[in-house]
C-alpha positions, -999 to 999 in steps of 0.1 A, spaced: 499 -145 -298 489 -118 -275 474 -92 -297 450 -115 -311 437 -124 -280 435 -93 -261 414 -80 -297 391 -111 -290 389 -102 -249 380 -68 -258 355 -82 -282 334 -102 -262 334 -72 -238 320 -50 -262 292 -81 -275 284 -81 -236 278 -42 -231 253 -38 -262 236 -70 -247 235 -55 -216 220 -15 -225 181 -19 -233 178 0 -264 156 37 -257 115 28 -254 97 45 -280 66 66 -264 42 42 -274 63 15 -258 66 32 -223 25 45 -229 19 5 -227 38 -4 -202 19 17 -180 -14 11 -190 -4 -24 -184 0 -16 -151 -27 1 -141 -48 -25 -160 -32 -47 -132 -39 -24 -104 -75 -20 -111 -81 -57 -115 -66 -59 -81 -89 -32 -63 -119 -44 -86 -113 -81 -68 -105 -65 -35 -134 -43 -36 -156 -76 -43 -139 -97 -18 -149 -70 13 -185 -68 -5 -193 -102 -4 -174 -110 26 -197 -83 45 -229 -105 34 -217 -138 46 -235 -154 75 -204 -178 93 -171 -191 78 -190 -216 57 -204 -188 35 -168 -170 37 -151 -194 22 -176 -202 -2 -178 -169 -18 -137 -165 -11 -131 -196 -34 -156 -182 -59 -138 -147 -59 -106 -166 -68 -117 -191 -94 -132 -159 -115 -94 -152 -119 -74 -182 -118 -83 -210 -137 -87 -242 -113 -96 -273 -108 -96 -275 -73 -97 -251 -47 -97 -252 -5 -97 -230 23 -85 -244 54 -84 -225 91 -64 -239 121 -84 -228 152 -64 -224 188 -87 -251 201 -66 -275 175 -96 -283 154 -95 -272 118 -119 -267 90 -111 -274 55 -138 -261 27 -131 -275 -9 -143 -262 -41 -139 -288 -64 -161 -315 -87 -183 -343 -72 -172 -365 -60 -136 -359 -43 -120 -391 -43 -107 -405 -13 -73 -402 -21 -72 -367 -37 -90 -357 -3 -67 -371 18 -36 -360 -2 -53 -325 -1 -59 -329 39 -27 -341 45 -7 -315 24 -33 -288 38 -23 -299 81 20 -304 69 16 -269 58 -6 -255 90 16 -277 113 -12 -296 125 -6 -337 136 -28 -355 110 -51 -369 133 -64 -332 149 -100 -333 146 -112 -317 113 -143 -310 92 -142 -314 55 -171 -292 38 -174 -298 -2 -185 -269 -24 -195 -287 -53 -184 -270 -88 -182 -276 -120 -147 -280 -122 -126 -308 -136 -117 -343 -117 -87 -339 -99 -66 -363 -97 -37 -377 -72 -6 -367 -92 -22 -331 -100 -17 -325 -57 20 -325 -70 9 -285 -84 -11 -276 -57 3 -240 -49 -8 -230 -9 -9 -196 4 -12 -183 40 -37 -160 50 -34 -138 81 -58 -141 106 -58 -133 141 -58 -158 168 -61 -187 142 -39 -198 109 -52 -202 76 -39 -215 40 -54 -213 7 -50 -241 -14 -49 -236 -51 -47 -266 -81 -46 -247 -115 -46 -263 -148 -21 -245 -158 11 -240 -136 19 -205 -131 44 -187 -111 49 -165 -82 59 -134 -106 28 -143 -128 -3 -121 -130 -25 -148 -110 7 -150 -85 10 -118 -81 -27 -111 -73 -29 -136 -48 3 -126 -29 -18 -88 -28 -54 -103 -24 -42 -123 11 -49 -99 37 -87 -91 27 -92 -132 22 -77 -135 59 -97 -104 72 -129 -120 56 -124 -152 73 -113 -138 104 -145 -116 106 -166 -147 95 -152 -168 123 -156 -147 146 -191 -132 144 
C-alpha cells in the first residue's frame, strides 16, 4: 500500500536529482569550452573590424550595402540576401544579393515581407537594386525562412533580410553573430546615407 509507494516517490526524486547535477568538467573539458568562446569572440571582432574597414571605403549606400551583404554571406550560408532602409521622406531602398534573375514573385514576396516588417504601405515609392551573385535560385516557398533583422540607424529604419539554406536559430553561431554584428551594419549604412 503506502510504503511501496512513498519508496517509489522517493525514487523518482532521487532519478530526478542525479539528472539534474552536471557531473564535475574535467580540465580539458572546461580548457575547450573556453577556447570555444573566444574562438567566437574573435570571429566576431575579425567581422566587426572588416565591416568598419570596408564600410569606411564605400562611396553612397549602394556600395554599403553591397560590401555589408558580402561581409555576411562570408559567414552565413545564403541564398538570398537584402538590405532595405526606410528613409523619413517614406521612400525606401531595398538592395538584394541574390542570383540572376530574381523572379517576379520571389521579388515581390521579398518586397512585401521586407515593407510589413518596416511598416511601410506597399505602394511607398521604392527602388530595387540587384547585386548579382552566384548564389542559388530562390524560390517562393523558401521566403517562408527568410529570417529579418533590424538595424539601427538614425533618422531612418533599416532591416536585414536573410534566406539561408539551412535554417538556423537565434541561439546559433550565425544567430548570435548577427544579433552582435547589427549596430556596425546600421552605423555603416547610416554613415553611407548620409555622406
Amino acid at each position: 500500500g503506502l510504503l511501496p509507494a512513498v519508496d517509489e516517490l522517493l525514487q523518482a526524486t532521487a532519478d530526478r536529482q542525479r539528472v539534474a547535477v552536471a557531473p564535475p568538467q574535467s580540465p580539458l573539458e572546461v580548457v575547450a569550452r573556453v577556447a570555444s568562446h573566444l574562438d567566437a569572440r574573435l570571429l566576431e571582432a575579425v567581422l566587426m573590424n572588416r565591416i568598419l574597414e570596408r564600410g569606411m571605403q564605400t562611396e553612397g549606400i549602394r556600395d554599403a550595402a553591397q560590401a555589408l551583404m558580402g561581409t555576411v554571406a562570408e559567414f552565413v550560408d545564403v541564398v538570398l540576401l537584402a538590405v532595405a532602409v526606410h528613409e523619413p521622406d517614406e521612400s525606401v531602398a531595398v538592395h538584394v544579393k541574390a542570383c540572376e534573375p530574381l523572379s517576379d514573385g520571389v521579388r515581390e514576396g521579398l518586397v512585401g515581407l521586407l515593407f510589413e516588417r518596416l511598416q511601410v504601405g506597399i505602394d511607398a515609392p521604392r527602388e530595387i537594386v540587384l547585386h548579382a551573385a552566384e548564389l542559388p535560385a530562390a524560390a517562393q516557398e523558401d521566403l517562408d525562412r527568410l529570417q529579418l533583422h533590424p538595424l539601427p540607424m538614425r533618422g531612418a529604419h533599416a532591416v536585414l533580410a536573410v534566406l539561408p539554406k539551412r535554417v538556423f536559430g537565434e541561439d546559433s553561431r550565425e544567430g548570435l553573430l548577427l544579433r552582435e554584428l547589427a549596430g556596425p551594419l546600421g552605423l555603416v549604412l547610416d554613415n553611407a546615407r548620409l555622406a
